[in-house]
SEKOLMI-399981 format. One record per residue (C-alpha): residue in three letters; z, y, x; chain. Coordinates in nm, 3 decimals, decimal comma, padded with zeros to 5 digits, m for minus. Layout:
# SEKOLMI-399981
[ALA [Z Y X] A],
...
END
This chain:
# SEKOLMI-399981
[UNK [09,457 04,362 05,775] A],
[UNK [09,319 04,589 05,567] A],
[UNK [08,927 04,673 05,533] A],
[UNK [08,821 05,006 05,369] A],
[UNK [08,470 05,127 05,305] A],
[UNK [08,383 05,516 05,320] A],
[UNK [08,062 05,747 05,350] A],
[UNK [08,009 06,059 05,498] A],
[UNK [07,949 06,198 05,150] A],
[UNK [08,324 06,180 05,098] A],
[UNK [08,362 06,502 05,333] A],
[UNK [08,276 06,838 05,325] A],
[UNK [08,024 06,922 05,617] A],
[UNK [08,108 07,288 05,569] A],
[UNK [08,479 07,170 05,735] A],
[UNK [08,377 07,051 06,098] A],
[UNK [08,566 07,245 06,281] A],
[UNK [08,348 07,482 06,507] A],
[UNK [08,575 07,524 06,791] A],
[UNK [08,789 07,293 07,046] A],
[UNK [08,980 07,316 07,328] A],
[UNK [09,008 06,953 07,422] A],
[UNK [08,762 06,623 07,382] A],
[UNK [08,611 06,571 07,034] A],
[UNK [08,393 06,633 06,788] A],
[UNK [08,258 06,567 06,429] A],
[UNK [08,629 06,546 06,385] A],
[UNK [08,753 06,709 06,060] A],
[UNK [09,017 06,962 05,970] A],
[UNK [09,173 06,737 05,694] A],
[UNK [09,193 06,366 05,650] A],
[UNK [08,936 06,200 05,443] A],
[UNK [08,984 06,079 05,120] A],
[UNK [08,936 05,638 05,196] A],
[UNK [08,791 05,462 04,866] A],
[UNK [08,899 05,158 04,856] A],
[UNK [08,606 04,879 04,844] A],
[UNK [08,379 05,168 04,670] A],
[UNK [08,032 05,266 04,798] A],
[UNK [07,922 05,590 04,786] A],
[UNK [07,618 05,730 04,879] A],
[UNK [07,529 05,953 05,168] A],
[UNK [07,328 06,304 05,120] A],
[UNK [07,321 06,323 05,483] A],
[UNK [07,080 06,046 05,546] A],
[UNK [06,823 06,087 05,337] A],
[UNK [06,572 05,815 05,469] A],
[UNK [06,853 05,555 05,377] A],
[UNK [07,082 05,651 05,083] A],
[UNK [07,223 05,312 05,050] A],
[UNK [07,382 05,285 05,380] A],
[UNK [07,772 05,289 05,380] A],
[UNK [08,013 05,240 05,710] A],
[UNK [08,305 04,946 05,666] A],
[UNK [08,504 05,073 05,908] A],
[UNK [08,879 04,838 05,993] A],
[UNK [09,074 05,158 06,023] A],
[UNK [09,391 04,968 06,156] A],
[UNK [09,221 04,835 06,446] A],
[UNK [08,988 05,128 06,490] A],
[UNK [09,365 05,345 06,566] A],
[UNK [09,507 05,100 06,792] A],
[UNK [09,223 05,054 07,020] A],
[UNK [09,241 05,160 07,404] A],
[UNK [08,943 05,205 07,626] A],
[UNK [09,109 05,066 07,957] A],
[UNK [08,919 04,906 08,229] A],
[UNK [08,955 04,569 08,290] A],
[UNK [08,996 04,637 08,682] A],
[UNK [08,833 04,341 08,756] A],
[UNK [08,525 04,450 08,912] A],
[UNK [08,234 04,246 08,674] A],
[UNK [08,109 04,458 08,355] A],
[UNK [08,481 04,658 08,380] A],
[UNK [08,285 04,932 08,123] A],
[UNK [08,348 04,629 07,825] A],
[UNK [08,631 04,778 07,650] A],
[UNK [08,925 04,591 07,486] A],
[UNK [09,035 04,626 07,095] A],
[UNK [09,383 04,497 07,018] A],
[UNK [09,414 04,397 06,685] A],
[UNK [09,757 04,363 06,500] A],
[UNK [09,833 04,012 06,562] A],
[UNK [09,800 04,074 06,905] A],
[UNK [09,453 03,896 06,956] A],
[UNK [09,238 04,109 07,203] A],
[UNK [08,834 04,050 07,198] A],
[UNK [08,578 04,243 07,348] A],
[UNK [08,358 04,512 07,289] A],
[UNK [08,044 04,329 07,191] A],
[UNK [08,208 04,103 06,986] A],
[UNK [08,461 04,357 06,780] A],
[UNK [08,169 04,568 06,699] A],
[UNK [08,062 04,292 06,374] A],
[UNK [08,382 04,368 06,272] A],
[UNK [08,510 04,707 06,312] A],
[UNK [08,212 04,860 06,270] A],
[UNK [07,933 04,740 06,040] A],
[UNK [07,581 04,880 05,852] A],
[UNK [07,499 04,750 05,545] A],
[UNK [07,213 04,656 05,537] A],
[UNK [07,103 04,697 05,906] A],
[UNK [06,890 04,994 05,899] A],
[UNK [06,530 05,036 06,035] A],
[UNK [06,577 05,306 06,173] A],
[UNK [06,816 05,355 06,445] A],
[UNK [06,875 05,771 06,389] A],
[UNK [07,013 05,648 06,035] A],
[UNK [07,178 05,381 06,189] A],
[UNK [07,394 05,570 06,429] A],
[UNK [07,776 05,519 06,360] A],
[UNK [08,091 05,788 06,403] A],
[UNK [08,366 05,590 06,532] A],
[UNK [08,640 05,800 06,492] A],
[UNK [08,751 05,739 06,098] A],
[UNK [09,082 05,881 06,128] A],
[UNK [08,880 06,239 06,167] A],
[UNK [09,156 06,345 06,353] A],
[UNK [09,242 06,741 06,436] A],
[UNK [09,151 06,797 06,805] A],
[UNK [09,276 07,112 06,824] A],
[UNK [09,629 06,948 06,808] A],
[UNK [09,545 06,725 07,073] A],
[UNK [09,705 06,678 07,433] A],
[UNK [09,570 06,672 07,722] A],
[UNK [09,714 06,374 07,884] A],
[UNK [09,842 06,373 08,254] A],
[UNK [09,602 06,196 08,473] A],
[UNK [09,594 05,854 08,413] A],
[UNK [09,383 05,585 08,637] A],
[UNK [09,412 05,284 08,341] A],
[UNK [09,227 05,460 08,105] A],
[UNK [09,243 05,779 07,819] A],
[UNK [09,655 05,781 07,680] A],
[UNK [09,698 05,627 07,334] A],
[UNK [09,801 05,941 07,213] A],
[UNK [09,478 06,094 07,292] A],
[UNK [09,185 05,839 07,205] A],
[UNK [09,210 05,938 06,853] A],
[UNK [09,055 06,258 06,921] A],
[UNK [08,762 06,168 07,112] A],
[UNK [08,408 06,156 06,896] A],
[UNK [08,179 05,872 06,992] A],
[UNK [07,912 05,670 06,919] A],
[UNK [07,755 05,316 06,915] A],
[UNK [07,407 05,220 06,864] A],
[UNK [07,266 05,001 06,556] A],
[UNK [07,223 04,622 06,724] A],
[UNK [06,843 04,626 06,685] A],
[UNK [06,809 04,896 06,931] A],
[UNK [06,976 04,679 07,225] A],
[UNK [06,825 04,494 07,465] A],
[UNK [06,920 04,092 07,418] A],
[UNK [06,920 04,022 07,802] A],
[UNK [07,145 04,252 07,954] A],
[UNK [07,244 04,315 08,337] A],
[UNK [07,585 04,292 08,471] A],
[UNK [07,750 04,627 08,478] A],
[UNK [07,959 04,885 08,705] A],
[UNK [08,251 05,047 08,567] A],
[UNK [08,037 05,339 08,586] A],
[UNK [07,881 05,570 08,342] A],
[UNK [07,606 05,876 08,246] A],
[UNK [07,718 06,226 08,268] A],
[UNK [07,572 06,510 08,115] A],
[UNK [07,727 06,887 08,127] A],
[UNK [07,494 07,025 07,843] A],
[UNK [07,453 07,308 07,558] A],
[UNK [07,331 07,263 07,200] A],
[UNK [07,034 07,465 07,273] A],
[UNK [06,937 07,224 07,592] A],
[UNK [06,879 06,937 07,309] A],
[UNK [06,520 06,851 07,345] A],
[UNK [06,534 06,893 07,731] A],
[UNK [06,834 06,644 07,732] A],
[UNK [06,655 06,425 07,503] A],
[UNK [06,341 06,417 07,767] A],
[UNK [06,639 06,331 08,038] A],
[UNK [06,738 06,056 07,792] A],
[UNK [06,453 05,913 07,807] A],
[UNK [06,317 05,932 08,110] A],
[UNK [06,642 05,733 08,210] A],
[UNK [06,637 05,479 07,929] A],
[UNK [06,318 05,349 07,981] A],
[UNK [06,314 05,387 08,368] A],
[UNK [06,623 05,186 08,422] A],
[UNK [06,922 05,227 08,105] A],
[UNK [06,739 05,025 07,869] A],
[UNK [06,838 04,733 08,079] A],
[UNK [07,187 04,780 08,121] A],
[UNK [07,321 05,020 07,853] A],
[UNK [07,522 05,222 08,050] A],
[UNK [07,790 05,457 07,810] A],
[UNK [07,664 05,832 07,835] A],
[UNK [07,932 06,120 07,819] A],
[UNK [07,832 06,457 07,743] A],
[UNK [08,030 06,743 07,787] A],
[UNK [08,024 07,096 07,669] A],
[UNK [08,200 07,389 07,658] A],
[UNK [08,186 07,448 07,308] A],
[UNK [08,166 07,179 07,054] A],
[UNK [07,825 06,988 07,004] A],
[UNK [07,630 07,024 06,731] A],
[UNK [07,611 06,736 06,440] A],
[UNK [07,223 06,778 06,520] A],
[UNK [07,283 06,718 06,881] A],
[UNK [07,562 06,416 06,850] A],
[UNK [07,277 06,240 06,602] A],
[UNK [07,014 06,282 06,778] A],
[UNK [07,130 06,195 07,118] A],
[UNK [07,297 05,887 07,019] A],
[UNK [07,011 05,761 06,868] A],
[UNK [06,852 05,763 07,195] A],
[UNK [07,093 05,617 07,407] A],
[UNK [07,146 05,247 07,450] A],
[UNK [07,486 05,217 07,500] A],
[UNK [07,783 05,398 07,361] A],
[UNK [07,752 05,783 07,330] A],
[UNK [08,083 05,984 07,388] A],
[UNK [08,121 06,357 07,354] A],
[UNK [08,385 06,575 07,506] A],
[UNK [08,450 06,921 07,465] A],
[UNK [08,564 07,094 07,792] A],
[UNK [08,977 07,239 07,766] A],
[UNK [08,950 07,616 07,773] A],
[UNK [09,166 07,601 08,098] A],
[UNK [08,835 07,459 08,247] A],
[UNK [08,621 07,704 08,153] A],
[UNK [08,779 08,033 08,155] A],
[UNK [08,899 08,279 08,452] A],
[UNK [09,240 08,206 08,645] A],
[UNK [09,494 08,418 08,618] A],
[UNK [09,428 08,531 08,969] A],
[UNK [09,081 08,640 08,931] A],
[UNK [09,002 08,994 08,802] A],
[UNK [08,739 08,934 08,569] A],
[UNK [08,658 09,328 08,549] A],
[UNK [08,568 09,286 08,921] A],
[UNK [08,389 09,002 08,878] A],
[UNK [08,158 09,187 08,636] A],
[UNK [08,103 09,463 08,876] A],
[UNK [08,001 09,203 09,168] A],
[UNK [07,772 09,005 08,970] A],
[UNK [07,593 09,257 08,803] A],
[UNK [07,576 09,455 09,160] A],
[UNK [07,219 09,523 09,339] A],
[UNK [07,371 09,251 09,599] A],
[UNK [07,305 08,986 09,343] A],
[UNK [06,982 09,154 09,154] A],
[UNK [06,739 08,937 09,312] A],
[UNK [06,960 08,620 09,324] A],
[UNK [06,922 08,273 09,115] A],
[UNK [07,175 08,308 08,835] A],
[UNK [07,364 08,600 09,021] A],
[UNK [07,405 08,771 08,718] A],
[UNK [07,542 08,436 08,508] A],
[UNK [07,941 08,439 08,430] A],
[UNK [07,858 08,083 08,239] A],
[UNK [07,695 07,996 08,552] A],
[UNK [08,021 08,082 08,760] A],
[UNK [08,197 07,900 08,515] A],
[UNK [07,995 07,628 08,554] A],
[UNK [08,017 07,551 08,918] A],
[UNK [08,349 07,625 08,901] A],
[UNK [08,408 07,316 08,650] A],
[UNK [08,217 07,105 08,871] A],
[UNK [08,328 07,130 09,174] A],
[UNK [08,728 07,102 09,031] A],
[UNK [08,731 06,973 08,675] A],
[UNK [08,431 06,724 08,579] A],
[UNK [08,641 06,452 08,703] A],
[UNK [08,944 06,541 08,540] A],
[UNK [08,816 06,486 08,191] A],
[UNK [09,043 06,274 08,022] A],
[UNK [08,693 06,061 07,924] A],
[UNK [08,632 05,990 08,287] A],
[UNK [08,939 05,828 08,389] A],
[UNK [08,776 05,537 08,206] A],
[UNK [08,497 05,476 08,474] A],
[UNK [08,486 05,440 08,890] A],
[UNK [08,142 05,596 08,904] A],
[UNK [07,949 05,875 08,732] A],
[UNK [07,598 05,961 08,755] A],
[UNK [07,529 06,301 08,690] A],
[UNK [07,243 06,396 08,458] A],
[UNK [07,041 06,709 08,384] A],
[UNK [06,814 06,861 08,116] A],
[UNK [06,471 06,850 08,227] A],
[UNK [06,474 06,624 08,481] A],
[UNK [06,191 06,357 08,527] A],
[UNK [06,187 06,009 08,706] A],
[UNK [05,835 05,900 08,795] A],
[UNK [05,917 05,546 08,886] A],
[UNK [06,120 05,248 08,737] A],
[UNK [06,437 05,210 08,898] A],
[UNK [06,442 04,881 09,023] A],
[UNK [06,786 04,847 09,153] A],
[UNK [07,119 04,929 08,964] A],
[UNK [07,261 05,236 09,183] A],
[UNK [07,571 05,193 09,085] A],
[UNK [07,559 04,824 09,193] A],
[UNK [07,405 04,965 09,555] A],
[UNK [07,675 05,178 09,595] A],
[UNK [07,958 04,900 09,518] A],
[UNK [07,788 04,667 09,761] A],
[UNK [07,758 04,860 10,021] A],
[UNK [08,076 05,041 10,031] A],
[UNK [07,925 05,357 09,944] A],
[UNK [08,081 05,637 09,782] A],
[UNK [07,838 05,902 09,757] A],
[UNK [07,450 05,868 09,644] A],
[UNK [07,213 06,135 09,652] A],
[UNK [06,797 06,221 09,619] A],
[UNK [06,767 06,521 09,726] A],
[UNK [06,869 06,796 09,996] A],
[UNK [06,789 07,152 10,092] A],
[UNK [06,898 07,471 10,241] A],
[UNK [07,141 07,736 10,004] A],
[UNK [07,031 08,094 09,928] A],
[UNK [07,278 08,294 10,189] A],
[UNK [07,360 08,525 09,974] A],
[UNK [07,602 08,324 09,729] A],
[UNK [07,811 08,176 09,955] A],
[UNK [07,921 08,449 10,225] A],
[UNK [08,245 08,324 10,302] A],
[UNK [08,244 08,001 10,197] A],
[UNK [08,197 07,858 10,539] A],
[UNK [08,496 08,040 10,655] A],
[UNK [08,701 07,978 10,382] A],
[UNK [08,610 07,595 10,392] A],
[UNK [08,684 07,602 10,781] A],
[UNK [09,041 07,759 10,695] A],
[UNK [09,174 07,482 10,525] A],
[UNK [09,016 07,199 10,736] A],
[UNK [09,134 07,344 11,033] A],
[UNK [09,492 07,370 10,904] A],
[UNK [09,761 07,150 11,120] A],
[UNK [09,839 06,959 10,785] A],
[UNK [09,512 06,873 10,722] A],
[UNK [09,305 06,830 11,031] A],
[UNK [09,465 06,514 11,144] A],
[UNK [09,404 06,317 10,834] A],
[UNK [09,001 06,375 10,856] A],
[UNK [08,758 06,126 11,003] A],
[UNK [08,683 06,277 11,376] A],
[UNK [08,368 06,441 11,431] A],
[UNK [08,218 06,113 11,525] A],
[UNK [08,213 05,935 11,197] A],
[UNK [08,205 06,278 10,953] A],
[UNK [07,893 06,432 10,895] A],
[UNK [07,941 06,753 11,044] A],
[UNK [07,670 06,780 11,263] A],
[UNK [07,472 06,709 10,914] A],
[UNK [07,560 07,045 10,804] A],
[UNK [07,607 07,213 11,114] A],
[UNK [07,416 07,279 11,482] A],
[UNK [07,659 07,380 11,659] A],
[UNK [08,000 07,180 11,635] A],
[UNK [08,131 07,372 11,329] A],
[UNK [08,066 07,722 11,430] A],
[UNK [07,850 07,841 11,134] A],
[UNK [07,690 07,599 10,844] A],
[UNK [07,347 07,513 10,837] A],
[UNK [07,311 07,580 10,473] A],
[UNK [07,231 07,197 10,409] A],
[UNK [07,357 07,054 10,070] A],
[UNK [07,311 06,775 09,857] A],
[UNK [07,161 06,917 09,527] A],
[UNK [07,396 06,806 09,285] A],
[UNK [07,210 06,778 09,008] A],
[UNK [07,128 06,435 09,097] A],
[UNK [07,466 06,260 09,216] A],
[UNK [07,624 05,922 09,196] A],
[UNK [07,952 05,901 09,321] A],
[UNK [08,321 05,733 09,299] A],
[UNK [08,563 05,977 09,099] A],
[UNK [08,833 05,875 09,295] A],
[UNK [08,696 06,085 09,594] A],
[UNK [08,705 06,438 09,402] A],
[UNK [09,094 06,292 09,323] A],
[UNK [09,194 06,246 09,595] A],
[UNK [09,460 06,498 09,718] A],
[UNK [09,273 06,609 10,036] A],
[UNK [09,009 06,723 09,755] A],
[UNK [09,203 06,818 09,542] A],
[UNK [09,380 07,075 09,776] A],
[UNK [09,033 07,199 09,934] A],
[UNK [08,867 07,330 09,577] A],
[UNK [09,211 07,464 09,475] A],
[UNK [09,227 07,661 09,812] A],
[UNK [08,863 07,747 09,743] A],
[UNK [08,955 07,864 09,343] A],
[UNK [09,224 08,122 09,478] A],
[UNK [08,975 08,273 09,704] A],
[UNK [08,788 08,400 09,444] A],
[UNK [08,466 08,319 09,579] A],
[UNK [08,368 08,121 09,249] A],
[UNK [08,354 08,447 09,101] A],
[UNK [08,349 08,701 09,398] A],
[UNK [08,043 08,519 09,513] A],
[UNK [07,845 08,270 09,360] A],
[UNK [07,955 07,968 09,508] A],
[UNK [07,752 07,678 09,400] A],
[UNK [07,936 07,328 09,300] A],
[UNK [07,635 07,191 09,554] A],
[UNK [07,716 07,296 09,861] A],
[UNK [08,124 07,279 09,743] A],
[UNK [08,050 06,891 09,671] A],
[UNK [07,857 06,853 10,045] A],
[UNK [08,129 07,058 10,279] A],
[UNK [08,404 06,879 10,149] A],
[UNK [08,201 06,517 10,178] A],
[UNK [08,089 06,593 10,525] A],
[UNK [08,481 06,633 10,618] A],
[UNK [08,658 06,425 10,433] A],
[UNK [08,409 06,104 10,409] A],
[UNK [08,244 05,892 10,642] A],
[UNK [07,880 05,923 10,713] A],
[UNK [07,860 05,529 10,663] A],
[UNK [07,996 05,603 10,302] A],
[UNK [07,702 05,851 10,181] A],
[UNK [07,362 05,671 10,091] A],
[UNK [07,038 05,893 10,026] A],
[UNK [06,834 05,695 09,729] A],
[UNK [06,454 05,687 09,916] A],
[UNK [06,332 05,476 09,640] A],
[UNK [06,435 05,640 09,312] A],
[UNK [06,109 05,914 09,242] A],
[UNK [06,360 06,243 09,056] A],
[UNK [06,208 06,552 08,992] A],
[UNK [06,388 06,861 08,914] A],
[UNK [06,233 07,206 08,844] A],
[UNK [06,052 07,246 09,193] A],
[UNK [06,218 06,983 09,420] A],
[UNK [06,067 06,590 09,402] A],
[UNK [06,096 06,311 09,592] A],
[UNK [05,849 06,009 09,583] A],
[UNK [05,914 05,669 09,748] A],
[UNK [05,701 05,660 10,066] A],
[UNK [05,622 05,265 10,048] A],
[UNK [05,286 05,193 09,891] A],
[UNK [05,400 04,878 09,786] A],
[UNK [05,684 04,942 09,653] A],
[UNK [05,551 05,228 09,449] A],
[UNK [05,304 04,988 09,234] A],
[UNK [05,608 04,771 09,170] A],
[UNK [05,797 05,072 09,008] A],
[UNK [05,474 05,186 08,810] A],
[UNK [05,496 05,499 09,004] A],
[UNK [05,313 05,823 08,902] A],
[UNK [05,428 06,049 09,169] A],
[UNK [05,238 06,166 09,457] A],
[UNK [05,379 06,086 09,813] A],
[UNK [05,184 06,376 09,962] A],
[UNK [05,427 06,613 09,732] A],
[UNK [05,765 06,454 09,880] A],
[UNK [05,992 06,721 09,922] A],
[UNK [06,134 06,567 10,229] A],
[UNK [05,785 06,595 10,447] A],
[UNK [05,622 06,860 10,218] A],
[UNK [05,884 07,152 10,209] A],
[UNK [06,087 07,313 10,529] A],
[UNK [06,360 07,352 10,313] A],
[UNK [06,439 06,982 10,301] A],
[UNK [06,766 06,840 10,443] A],
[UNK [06,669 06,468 10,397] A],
[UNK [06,490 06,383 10,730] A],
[UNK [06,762 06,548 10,918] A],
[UNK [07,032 06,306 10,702] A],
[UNK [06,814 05,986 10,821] A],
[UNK [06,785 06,094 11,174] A],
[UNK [07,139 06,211 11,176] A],
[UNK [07,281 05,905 11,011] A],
[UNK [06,997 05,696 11,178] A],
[UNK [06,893 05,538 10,837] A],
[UNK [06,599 05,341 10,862] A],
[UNK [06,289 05,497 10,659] A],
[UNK [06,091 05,368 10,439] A],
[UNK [05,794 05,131 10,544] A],
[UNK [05,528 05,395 10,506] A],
[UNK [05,712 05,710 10,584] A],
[UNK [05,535 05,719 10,951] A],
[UNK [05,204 05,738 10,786] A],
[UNK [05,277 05,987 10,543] A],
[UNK [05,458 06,184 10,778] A],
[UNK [05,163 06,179 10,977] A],
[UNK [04,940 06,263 10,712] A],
[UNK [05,144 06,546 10,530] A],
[UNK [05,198 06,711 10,888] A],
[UNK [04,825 06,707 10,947] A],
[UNK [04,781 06,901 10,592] A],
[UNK [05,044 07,130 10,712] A],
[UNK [04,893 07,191 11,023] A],
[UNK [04,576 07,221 10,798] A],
[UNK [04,764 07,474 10,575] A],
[UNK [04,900 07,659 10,858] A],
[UNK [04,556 07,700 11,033] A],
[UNK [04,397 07,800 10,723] A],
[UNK [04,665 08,038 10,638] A],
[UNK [04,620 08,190 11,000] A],
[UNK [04,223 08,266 11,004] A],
[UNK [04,283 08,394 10,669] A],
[UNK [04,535 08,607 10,752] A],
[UNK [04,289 08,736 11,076] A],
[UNK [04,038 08,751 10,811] A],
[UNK [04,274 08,993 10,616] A],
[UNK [04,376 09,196 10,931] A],
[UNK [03,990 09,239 11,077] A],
[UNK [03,920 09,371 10,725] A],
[UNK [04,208 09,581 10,706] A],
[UNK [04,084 09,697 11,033] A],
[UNK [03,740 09,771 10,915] A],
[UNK [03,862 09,925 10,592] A],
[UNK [04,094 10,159 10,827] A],
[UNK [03,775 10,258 11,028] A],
[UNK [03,541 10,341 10,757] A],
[UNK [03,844 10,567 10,597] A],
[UNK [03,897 10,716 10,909] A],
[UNK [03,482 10,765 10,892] A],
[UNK [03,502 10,917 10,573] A],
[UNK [03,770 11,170 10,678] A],
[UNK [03,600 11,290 10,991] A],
[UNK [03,301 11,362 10,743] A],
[UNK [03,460 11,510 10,499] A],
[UNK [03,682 11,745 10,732] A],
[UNK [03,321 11,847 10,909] A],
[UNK [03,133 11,933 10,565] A],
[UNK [03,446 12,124 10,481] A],
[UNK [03,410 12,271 10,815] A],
[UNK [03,079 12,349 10,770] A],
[UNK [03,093 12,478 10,388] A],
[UNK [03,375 12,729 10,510] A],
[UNK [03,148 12,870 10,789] A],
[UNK [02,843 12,877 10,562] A],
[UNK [03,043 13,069 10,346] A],
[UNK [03,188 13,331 10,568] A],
[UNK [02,819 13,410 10,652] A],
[UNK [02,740 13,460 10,314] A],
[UNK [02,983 13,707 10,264] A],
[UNK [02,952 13,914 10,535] A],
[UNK [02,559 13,946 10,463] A],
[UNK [02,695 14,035 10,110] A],
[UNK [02,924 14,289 10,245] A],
[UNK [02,682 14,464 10,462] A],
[UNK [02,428 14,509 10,157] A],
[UNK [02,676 14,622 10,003] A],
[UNK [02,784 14,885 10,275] A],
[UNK [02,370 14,953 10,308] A],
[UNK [02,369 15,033 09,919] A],
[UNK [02,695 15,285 09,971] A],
[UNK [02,496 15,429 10,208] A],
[UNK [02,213 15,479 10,099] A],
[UNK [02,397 15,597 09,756] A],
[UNK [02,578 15,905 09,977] A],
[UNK [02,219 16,016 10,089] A],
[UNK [02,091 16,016 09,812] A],
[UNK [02,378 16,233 09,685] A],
[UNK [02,358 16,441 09,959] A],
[UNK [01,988 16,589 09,934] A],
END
């Protein structure tokens, strides 16, 4: 087999291509020129000119990522070489893909695995497939594996199961906090692959520095325009007018079309990305999220165990406005004699999670979905599948501002059982103004903790779903949740009561302010009173010595 050296500096940055419609990037419009046992160096990283990539090009083309389907560490990927001789990840990675020397530090030391640069624009998009990406359209996916230094030596077993991050360029450094929140809360210790996904190609800036972060192998994947675009049904001159109405002036992202777009792709695409049909289990990931304890256990591994297929932190009610119909809508296609009798009965569902009164009208409960685990095979399934399409030709993606959230909780609460959904008590996530904090003292010092209990969003907010999940499910609690829910309901009480005499305070000033206006009136309207009658006798005195002096004038006249 043949081995070829090549740097970067053989290629012409000025030629990555700027836009995709499939999976890929830092691929190249041309083919590279290979030189042939020559090193060359690299203007691209500066810190360490004399670092070169020997790349085994042969074997690098023929590889499939395919999961082993055996259960244990299934996210170890195969390379087939050409004699037929198959080794794993770990151990193909000496070969394939080596740094000479091994660099200090690891931002230099990130490696582009794709040598064949191929063009992505000319690249399929494969017809689902459950073993794994096509071979036909590997080539065009851009990823990334870590220098060895950065790894941990004493590694946990592994899901088939990865990191998933829909992100922009410009969300770069609040992705990289995500990163590493993650990575040093729990990845570090099991190098889980991240995929990020974008509508637009990423950045070389953003495919460095992110995989120099991660521990395990970074892949990047630009979304197919078909995913991110308006259906041919939808009238996107009428979707301007309704999102830019008064109806949506004062609404969260009610103005957004990438926002549309957005939930759109995540409630009906996400898992269709041909880099997810290489993993059972995603965990979604934001920008700017924050996780104030270690995570002890592998969620993934929870999950698995249990026979869980959904895994969330957090719950709350929906803004109203966004999702007029969607109840209705939803209810349309449950209710439909082809559909109804293959759902789990009203006894094991979790309807009367997201609804008081048998189905009539939703609760506004949903899972927020920025912080998800769950088993792809449930959004492909083809009761799913069926419910977002019916939801897609309704328009109300558009129409509306229907959030992948509460798209992602109807269709669990009808289509799963409640004994498959597991709410994560003791992982601490934070996003924006929503937190949860484990409420077990004990527990929390073993996690090196920095969040603050009394601030759970589950006992500190009424827009919380959670406790109405555990009492509907009957989960047990965690071991200190009585005392906090004690405590934080005192403080409310607390709250409330001091909110109350203020607000008396407020009124009997309000009262007193109205009384001494009303004072001030009554005296002004008497001096006005009295200034208009002191002034009318004024006037007449003037007029009568005035009529005197006529008088007297004519006498005077007279003689």
């Amino acid at each position: 087999m043949k081995s070829i050296k090549h740097s970067l500096s053989e290629l012409n940055i000025n030629d990555y291509l700027t836009s995709s419609n499939v999976t890929g990037r830092m691929s190249f419009k041309t083919e590279p020129q290979l030189i042939e046992e020559n090193t060359v160096e690299d203007p691209i990283i500066d810190a360490a000119p004399n670092i070169v990539q020997t790349i085994n090009v042969e074997a690098a083309e023929e590889r499939p990522l395919v999961p082993s389907g055996d259960g244990s560490d299934t996210q170890g990927q195969s390379i087939t070489s050409s004699d037929g001789d198959s080794t794993s990840q770990a151990q193909s990675s000496n070969s394939e893909v080596q740094q000479e020397p091994e660099p200090v530090d690891p931002f230099v030391g990130s490696v582009l695995d794709n040598p064949s640069f191929t063009n992505p624009n000319e690249a399929p998009i494969p017809d689902p497939n459950p073993n794994g990406l096509t071979a036909n359209y590997r080539q065009y996916e851009q990823f990334r594996t870590v220098s060895n230094h950065h790894l941990s030596k004493n590694l946990n077993p592994r899901q088939n199961a990865t990191l998933v991050a829909l992100v922009r360029n410009e969300e770069l450094f609040d992705m990289l906090s995500s990163i590493q929140q993650l990575e040093t809360r729990f990845n570090k210790d099991y190098q889980y692959d991240w995929v990020f996904l974008n509508d637009v190609p990423f950045s070389d800036e953003f495919i460095e520095t992110t995989s120099a972060m991660v521990s395990g192998t970074a892949r990047y994947g630009v979304i197919p325009k078909d995913h991110w675009s308006y259906p041919e049904y939808i009238d996107p001159v009428k979707a301007k007018q309704i999102r830019e109405s008064r109806n949506f002036a004062n609404v969260a992202y009610g103005s957004s079309e990438s926002y549309r777009f957005m939930c759109r792709f995540n409630s009906m695409y996400f898992y269709k990305h041909p880099i997810l049909y290489d993993y059972d289990y995603y965990w979604r990931v934001e920008p700017s999220i924050y996780y104030s304890c270690d995570i002890m256990e592998d969620p993934f591994k929870v999950l698995i165990d249990n026979n869980k297929e959904y895994g969330f932190t957090l719950s709350m009610t929906e803004f109203p406005k966004t999702i007029a119909t969607l109840w209705q809508t939803s209810l349309e296609y449950f209710q439909n004699e082809n559909v109804i009798d293959k759902l789990p009965s009203n006894d094991e569902n979790l309807l009367g999670y997201i609804s008081d009164d048998n189905g009539l009208n939703y609760n506004l409960c949903h899972f927020w979905s920025n912080f998800e685990i769950a088993k792809l095979d449930f959004y492909r399934s083809e009761l799913y599948e069926n419910y977002v399409d019916y939801l897609d030709k309704a328009g109300g993606f558009f129409y509306e501002r229907w959030g992948d959230a509460p798209v992602h909780t109807i269709a669990v609460a009808f289509l799963m059982n409640r004994d498959k959904v597991h709410l994560f008590q003791d992982i601490a996530y934070k996003h924006t103004v929503a937190g949860s904090c484990p409420l077990d003292d004990s527990f929390r010092k073993k996690a090196k903790c920095i969040c603050d209990p009394s601030n759970d969003w589950m006992l500190s907010s009424g827009s919380s779903c959670n406790l109405k999940f555990l009492e509907f499910t009957n989960s047990e609690k965690m071991i200190d949740f009585n005392k906090y829910h004690t405590a934080i309901t005192k403080k409310n009480e607390q709250v409330q009561q001091s909110r109350a005499k203020q607000l008396d305070e407020k009124r009997a000033m309000a009262r007193l302010r109205t009384e001494e206006r009303k004072q001030r009136a009554e005296e002004r309207r008497k001096k006005k009173i009295e200034s208009k009658n002191n002034g009318s006798a004024a006037a007449a005195r003037e007029r009568k010595k005035e009529v005197q002096a006529q008088r007297a004038r004519h006498r005077e006249g007279s003689t």
